[in-house]
C-alpha positions in Angstrom: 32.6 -79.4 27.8 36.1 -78.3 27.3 36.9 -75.3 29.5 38.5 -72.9 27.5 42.4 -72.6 28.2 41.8 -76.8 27.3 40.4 -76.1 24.1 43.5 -73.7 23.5 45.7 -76.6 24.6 43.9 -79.0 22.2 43.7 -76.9 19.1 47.6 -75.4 19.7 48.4 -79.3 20.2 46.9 -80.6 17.7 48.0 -77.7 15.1 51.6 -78.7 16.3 51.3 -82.0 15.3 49.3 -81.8 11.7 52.5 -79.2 11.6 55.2 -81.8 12.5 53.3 -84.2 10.8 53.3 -82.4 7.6 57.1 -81.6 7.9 57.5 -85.5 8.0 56.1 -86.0 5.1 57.8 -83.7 3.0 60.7 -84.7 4.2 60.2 -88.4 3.6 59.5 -87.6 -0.1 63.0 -86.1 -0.1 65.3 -88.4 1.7 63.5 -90.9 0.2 61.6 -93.3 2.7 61.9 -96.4 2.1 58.6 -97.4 2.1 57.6 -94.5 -0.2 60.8 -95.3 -2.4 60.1 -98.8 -2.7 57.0 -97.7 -3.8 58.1 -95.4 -6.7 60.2 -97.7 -8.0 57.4 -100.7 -8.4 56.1 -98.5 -11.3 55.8 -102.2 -13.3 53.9 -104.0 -9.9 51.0 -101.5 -9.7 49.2 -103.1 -6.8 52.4 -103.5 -5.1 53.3 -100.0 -5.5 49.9 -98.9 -4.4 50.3 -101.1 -1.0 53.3 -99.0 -0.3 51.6 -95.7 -0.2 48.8 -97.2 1.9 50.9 -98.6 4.3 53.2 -94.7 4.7 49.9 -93.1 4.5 48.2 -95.6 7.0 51.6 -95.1 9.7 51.7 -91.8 8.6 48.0 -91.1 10.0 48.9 -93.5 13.0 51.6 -90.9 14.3 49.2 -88.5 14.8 47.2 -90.9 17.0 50.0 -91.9 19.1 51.9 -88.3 19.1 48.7 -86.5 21.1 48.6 -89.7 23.4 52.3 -89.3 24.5 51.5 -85.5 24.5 48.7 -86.4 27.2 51.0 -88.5 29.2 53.0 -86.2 29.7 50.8 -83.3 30.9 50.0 -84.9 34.3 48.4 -81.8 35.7 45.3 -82.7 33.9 43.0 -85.1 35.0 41.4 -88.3 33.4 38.3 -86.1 32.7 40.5 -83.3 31.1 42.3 -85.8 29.4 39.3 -87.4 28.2 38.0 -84.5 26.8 40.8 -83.2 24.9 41.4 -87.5 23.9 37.5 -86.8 22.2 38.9 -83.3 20.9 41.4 -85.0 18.8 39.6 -88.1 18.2 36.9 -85.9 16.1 39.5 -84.5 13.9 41.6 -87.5 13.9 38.5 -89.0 12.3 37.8 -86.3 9.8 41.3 -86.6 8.4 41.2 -90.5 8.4 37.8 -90.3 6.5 39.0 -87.5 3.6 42.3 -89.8 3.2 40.0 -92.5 3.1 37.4 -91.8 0.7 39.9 -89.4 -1.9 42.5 -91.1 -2.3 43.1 -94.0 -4.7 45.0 -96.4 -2.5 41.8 -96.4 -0.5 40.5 -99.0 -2.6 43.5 -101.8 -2.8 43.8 -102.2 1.3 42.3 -104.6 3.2 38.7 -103.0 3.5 38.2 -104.3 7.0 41.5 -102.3 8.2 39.8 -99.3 7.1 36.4 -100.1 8.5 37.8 -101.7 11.8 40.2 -98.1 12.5 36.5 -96.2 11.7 34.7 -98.5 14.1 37.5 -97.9 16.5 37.5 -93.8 16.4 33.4 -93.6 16.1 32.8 -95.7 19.2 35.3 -93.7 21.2 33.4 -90.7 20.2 29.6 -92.6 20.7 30.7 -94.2 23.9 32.9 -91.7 25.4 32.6 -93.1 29.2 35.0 -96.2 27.5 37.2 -93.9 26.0 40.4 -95.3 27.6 39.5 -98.7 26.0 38.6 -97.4 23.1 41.7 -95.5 22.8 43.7 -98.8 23.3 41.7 -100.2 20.9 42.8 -98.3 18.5 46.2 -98.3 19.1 46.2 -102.2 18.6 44.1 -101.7 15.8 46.8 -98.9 13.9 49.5 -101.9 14.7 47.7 -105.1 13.7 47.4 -102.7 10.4 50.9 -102.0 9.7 51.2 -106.0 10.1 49.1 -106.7 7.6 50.0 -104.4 5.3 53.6 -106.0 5.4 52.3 -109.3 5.1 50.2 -108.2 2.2 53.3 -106.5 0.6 55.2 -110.0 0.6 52.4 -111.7 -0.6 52.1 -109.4 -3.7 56.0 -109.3 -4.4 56.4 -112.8 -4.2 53.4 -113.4 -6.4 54.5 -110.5 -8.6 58.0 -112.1 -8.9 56.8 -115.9 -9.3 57.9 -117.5 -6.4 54.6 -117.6 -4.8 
């Protein structure tokens, strides 16, 4: 189990970054993102528009992923079993957050349903299997990555279709 000045390390980590993470978001709805911009502005090219706010939502959630995993490297004073722990710590609440995005919001319907289900498999058998929780965490980085990928070669797919020259 997580010893407890860990636990304070996990929870103050992990409030920093829903923090950080939050800031980003507000302020890519005011300097205009691109990605959520191009989205606003497909108002005529529903499913296009509702690709775009998958795919910010889908990097946005990413970040948080990747942001405690830098965090981790750089705290060398803990060891692979420390890190492991804390790695599960955030893992569970990464997985909460995925799943209420998930299931509430609209967009959750128009992706790809096995990018959704493949980033779920991902985070519950790094909680299930824990002693591969280095692979696992791989895993799902590659998996977060091969998402954005596909979300961009949806996106073309859609606008070229939408504009005729598909």
């Amino acid at each position: 189990m997580i010893h407890e000045n860990d636990y304070r390390f996990c929870v103050s980590e992990a409030l920093k970054i829903m923090k950080s993470q939050r800031e980003k978001l507000y302020r890519d709805c005011i300097e205009l993102n691109p990605v959520i911009y191009n989205g606003l502005h497909s108002y005529d090219k529903s499913s296009v528009r509702d690709i775009y706010f998958q795919m910010y939502f889908s990097d946005w959630l990413s970040m948080h992923w990747e942001i405690i995993n830098n965090i981790l490297e750089h705290h060398k004073e803990y060891s692979k079993s420390r890190k492991k722990e804390m790695i599960l710590f955030f893992a569970e609440y990464f997985s909460r957050l995925s799943a209420e995005i998930d299931n509430k919001s609209k967009i959750s319907g128009v992706a790809y349903p096995e990018l959704i289900k493949e980033k779920n498999s991902a985070l519950r058998e790094m909680l299930i299997y824990s002693e591969h929780w280095e692979q696992n965490c791989d895993r799902l980085r590659v998996q977060m990555k091969k998402c954005h990928e596909q979300y961009i070669h949806l996106l073309k797919e859609l606008e070229e279709q939408e504009n005729g020259t598909f």
